[in-house]
C-alpha positions, 0 to 999 in steps of 0.5 A: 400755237402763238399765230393761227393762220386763215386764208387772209388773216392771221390771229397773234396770241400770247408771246410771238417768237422769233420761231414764227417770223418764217412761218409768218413771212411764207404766209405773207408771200402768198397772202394778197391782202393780209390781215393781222390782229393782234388783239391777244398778243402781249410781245412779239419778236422784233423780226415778227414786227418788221415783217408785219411793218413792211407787209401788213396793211390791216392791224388790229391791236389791242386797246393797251397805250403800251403796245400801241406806241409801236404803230 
């Protein structure tokens, strides 16, 4: 499973798809604070990420210049 969803915080993994953009956006609905890290994801889908731009405060990534440039 690319995300591992936990009460405030949900962990990315390997390839996100766009197959988890509604799983994410319900979890976000319903999270007050959340927390993503994506410290082991190597590519989202563009949908994950603009959901992640306009909900998400707390990000961790991972230490990679290439993924980084995106925030």
């Amino acid at each position: 499973m690319p995300i591992e969803f936990g009460e405030n915080r949900a962990v990315f993994r390997d390839v996100v798809t766009i197959e988890e953009a509604e799983p994410l956006f319900e979890w976000l609905l319903n999270v007050e604070e959340a927390i993503v890290d994506m410290s082991e994801c190597e590519h989202i889908h563009t949908a994950v990420l603009q959901l992640i731009l306009l909900f998400v405060k707390k990000l961790r990534l991972q230490d990679s210049e290439k993924f980084n440039r995106w925030f």
